[in-house]
GUBA-834972 format. One record per residue (C-alpha): residue in one letter; z, x, y. Coordinates in Angstrom, 1 decimal, decimal comma. Last residue first. Example, Ala and Ser with C-alpha at 12.3 -4.5 7.8 and 13.67 -1.06 7.14 Angstrom:
2
SITE   code        z        x        y
SITE      S      7,1     13,7     -1,1
SITE      A      7,8     12,3     -4,5
//
This chain:
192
SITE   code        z        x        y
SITE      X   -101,3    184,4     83,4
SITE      X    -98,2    186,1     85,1
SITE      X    -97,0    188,6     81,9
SITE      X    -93,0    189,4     83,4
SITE      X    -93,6    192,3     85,2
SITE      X    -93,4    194,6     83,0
SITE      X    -96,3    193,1     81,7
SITE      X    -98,1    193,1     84,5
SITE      X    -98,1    196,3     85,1
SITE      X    -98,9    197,5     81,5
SITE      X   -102,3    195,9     81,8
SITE      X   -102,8    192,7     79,6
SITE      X   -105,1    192,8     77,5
SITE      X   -102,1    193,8     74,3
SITE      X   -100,1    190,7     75,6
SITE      X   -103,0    188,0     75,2
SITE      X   -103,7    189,6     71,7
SITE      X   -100,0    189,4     70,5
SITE      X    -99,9    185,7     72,2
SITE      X   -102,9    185,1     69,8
SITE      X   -101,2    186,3     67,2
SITE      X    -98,2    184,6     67,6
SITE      X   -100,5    181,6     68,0
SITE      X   -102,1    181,5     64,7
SITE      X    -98,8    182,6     63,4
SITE      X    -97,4    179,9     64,6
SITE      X   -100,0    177,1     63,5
SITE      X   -100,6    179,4     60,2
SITE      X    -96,4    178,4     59,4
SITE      X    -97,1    175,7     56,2
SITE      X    -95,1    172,9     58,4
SITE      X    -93,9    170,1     55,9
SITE      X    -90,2    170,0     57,1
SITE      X    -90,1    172,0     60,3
SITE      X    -89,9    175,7     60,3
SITE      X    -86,7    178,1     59,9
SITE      X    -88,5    181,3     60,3
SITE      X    -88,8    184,6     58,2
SITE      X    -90,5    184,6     55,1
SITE      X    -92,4    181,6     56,0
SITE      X    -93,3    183,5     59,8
SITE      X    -93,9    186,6     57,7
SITE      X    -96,6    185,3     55,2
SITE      X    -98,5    183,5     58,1
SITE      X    -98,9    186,9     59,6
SITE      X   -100,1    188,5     56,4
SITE      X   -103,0    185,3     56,1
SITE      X   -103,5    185,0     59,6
SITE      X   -104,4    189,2     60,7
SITE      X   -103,8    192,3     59,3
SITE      X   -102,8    193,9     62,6
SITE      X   -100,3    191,5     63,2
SITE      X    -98,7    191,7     59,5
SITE      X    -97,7    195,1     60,0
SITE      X    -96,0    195,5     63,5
SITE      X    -94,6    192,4     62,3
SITE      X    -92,8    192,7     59,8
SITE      X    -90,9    195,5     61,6
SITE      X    -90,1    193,6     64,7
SITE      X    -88,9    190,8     62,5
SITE      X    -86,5    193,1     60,5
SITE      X    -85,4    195,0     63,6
SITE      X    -84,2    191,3     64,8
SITE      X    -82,5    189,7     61,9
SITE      X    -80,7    193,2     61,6
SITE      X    -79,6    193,0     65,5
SITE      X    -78,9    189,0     64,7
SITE      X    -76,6    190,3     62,0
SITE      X    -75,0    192,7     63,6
SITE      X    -74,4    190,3     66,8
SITE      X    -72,4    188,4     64,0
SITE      X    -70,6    190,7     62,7
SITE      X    -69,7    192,1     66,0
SITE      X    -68,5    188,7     67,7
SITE      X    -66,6    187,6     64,5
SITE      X    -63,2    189,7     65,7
SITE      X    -64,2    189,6     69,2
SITE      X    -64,6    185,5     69,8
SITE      X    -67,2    182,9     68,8
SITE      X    -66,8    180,2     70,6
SITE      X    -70,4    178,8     71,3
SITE      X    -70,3    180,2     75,1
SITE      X    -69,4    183,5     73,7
SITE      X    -72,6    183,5     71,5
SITE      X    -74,5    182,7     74,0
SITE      X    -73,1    185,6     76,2
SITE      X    -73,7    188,1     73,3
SITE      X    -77,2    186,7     72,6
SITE      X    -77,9    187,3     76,4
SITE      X    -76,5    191,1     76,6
SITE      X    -78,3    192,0     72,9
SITE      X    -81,8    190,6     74,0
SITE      X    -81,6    192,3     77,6
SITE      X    -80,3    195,4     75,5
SITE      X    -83,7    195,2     73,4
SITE      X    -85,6    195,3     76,7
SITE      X    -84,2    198,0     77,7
SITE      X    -85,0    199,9     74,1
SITE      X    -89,0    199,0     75,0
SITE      X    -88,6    200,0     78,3
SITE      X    -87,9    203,5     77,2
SITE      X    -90,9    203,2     74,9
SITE      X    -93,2    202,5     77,8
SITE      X    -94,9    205,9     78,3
SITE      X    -95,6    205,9     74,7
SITE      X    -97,9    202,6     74,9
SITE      X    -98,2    200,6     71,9
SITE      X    -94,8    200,5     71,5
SITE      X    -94,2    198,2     74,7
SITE      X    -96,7    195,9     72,6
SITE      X    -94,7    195,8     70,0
SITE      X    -91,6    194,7     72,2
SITE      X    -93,3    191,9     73,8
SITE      X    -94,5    190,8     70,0
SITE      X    -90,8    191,4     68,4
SITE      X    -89,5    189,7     71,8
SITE      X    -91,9    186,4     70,8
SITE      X    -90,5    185,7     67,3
SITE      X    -86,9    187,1     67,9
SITE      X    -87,1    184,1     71,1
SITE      X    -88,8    181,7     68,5
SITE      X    -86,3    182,4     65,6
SITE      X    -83,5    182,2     67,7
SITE      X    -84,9    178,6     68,9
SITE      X    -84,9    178,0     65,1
SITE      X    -81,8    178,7     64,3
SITE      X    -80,2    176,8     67,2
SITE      X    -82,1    173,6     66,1
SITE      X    -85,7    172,4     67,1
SITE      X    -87,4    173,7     64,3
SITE      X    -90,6    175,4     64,6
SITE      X    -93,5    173,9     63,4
SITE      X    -96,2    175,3     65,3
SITE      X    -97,4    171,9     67,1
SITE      X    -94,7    170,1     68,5
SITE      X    -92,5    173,0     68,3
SITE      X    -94,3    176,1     69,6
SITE      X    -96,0    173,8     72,0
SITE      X    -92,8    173,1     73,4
SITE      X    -92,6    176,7     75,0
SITE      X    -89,0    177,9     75,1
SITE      X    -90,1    180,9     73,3
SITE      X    -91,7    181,6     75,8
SITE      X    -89,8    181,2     78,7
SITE      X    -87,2    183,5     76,8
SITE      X    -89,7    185,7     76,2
SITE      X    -90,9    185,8     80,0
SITE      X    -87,2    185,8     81,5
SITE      X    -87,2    189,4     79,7
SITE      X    -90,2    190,2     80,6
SITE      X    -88,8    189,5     84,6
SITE      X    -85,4    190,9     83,4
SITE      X    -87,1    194,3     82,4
SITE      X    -86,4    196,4     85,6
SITE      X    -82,8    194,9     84,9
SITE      X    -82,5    197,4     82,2
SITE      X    -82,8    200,3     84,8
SITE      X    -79,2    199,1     86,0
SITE      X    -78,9    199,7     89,6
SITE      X    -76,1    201,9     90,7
SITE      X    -73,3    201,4     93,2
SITE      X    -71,8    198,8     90,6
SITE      X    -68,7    200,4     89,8
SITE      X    -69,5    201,0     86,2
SITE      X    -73,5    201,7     87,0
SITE      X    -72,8    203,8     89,8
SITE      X    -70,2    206,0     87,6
SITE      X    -72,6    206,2     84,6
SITE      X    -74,8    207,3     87,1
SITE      X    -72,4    210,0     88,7
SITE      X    -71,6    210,8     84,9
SITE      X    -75,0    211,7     84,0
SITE      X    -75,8    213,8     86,8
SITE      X    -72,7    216,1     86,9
SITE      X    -73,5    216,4     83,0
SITE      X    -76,5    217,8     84,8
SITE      X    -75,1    219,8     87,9
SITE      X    -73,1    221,9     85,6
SITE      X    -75,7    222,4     82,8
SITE      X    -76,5    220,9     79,5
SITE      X    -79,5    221,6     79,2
SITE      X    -81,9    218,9     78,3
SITE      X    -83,2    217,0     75,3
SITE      X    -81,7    214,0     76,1
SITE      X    -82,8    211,5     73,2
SITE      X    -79,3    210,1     72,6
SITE      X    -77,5    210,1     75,8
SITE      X    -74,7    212,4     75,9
SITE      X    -71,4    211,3     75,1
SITE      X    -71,1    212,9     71,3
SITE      X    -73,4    216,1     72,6
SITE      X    -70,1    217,0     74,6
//
């Protein structure tokens, strides 16, 4: 039974809770339930608005190629996700969010042709592209340019001649921007 049950569910398992958890699982198939993930959508909408910025590419040097506008939306979800972390009451959120990321990258990916047998592989990699920028980050922020700039050469495909302080000037700042912000409004997508 433990195999099914969601990970992190430190209750009894009782009658009326496994009763519980496949009545939702239930709503959610049949679509009775709402999915908690689509609390997120409006952050969700927000990284991807963000990432979408043009100022990230006309002046932070990233490249204007498939790669790079997965390195923007990894860029700015690592940042929205870090600052879910910051808070322990919003970790749940936090893994939401991340399913938002997984369900859109999926469907792009679709879109592009790729079909079941390279679909996991691939969603594995961007999964592993995307715990490794979360965890660069959660160090580099909090040691400012120099580290942050580090990661972004490290990690993203920048324009020819771009030394990557532009982005992480403004990752940082976006970082800053997000962590002022109370947690109601960034749930709620981040309205400036």
């Amino acid at each position: 039974m433990n195999g099914i049950w969601p990970s992190g569910a430190n209750r009894m398992l009782t009658k009326q809770n496994v009763r519980a958890y496949f009545m939702s699982f239930f709503g959610r198939l049949f679509g009775t339930e709402a999915d908690p993930k689509e609390e997120l959508r409006p952050l969700w909408l927000w990284v991807v608005n963000e990432a979408r910025n043009p100022v990230w590419y006309r002046e932070c040097g990233a490249s204007d190629t498939v790669d790079g506008r997965f390195d923007m939306i990894t860029n700015v979800l690592a940042i929205a996700m870090l600052r879910l972390e910051q808070n322990g009451e919003l970790i749940a959120e936090s893994s939401r969010l991340t399913e938002l990321f997984v369900d859109d990258m999926e469907g792009q990916l679709r879109e592009l042709g790729f079909g079941d047998p390279t679909l996991g592989k691939k969603m594995g990699e961007m999964m592993e592209a995307m715990g490794g920028r979360l965890g660069a980050f959660r160090t580099a922020i909090p040691e400012g340019l120099e580290a942050t700039t580090a990661v972004v050469i490290r990690n993203a495909n920048l324009t020819e001649g771009s030394d990557g302080s532009a982005m992480a000037q403004r990752l940082i700042a976006v970082s800053h921007s997000l962590s002022a912000a109370p947690n109601d409004r960034v749930l709620a997508g981040f309205p400036d």
